[in-house]
PLY file of the C-alpha trace (Angstrom):
ply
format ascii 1.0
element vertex 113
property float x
property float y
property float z
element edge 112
property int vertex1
property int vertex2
end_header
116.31 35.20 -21.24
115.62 35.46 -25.07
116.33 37.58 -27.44
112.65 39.38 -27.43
113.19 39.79 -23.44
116.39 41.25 -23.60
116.49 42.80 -27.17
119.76 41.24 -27.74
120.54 39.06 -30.45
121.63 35.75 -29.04
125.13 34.89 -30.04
125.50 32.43 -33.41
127.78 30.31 -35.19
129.37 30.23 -38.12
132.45 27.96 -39.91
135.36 29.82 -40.41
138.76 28.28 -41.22
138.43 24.43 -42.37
141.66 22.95 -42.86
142.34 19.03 -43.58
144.73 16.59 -43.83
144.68 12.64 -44.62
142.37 12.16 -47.54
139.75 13.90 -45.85
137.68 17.05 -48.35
137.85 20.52 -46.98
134.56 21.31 -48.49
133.00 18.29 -47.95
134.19 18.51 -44.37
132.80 21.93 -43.95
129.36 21.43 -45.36
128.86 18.45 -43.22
129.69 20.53 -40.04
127.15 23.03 -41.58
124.64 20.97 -41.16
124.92 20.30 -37.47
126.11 23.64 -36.75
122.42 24.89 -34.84
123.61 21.30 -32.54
126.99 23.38 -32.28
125.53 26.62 -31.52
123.44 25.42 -28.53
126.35 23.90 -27.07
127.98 27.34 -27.06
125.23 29.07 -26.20
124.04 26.78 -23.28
127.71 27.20 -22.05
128.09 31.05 -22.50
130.74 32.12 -24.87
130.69 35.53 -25.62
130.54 37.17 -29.32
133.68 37.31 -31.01
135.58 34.45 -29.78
137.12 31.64 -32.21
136.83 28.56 -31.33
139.77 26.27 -32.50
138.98 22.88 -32.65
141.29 19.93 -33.92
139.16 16.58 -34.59
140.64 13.10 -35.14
138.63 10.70 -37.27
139.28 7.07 -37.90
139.91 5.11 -41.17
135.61 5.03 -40.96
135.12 8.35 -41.25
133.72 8.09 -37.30
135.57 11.01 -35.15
137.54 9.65 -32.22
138.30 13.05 -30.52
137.38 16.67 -30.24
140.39 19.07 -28.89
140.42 23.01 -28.00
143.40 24.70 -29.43
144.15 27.26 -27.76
142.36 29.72 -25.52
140.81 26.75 -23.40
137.72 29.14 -22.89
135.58 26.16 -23.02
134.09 24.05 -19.85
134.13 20.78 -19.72
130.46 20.69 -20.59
130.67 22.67 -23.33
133.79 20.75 -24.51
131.90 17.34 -23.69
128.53 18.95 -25.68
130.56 20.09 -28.80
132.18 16.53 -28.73
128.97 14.48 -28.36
127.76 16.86 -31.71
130.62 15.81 -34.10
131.00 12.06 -32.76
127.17 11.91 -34.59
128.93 13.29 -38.05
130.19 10.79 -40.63
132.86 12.32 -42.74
133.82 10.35 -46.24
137.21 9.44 -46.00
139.48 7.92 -48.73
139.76 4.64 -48.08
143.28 4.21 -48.04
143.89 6.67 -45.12
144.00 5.31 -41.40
143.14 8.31 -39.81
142.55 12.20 -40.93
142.71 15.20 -38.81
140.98 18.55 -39.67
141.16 21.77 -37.76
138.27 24.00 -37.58
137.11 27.38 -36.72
134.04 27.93 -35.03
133.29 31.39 -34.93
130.81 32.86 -32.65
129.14 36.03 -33.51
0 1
1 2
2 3
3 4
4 5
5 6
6 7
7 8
8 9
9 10
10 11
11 12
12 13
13 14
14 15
15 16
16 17
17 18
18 19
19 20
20 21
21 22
22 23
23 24
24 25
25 26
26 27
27 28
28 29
29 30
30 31
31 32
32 33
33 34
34 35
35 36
36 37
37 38
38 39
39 40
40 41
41 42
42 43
43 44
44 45
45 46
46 47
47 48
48 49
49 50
50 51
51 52
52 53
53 54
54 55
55 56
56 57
57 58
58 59
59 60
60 61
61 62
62 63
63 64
64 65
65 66
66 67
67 68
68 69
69 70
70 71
71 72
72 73
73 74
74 75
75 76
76 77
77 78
78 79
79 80
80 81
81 82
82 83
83 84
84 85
85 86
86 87
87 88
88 89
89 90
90 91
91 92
92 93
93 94
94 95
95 96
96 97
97 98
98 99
99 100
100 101
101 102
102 103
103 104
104 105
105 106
106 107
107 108
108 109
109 110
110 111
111 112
């Protein structure tokens, strides 16, 4: 049901916490997950996560800048659909790397509000 149905505010997303290591940019990083976060947000709304829950995530991407995995830290509130929808969203983002690093790992915190 939407939000004029129900007169409920559906929940949203926002970055919290961006941390990086391996030649990777925390801002960079964090502005390039902004820009896919309404992708991000109907992953966790299609798969029903309640307001006020942080979502810990811990991405690996390769020497390309390509991400190889997404991982819940944590909780483990999300489904495997949710988990596999999230996933599918950051495997499309490209992060710049520097080029002598073989692979960077950033942790992030998706906050849903």
């Amino acid at each position: 049901r939407s939000e004029r149905e129900t007169g409920v505010a559906a929940p949203s997303l926002t970055v919290g916490e961006v941390s990086v290591s391996g030649g990777l940019s925390r801002e960079e990083a964090k502005r390039i997950i902004k820009n896919d976060l309404s992708a991000l947000n109907r992953c966790v709304m299609a798969g029903g996560i309640g307001r006020g829950i942080d979502l810990v995530l811990v991405v690996e991407i390769d020497a390309s800048g390509k991400v190889l995995s997404v991982n819940e830290r944590g909780s483990g509130s999300l489904s495997k659909e949710t988990r596999r929808c999230i996933e599918k969203v950051f495997k499309k983002m490209q992060f710049p790397i520097d080029e002598k690093t073989e692979k960077a790992t950033m942790t992030v915190v998706l906050r849903v509000g």
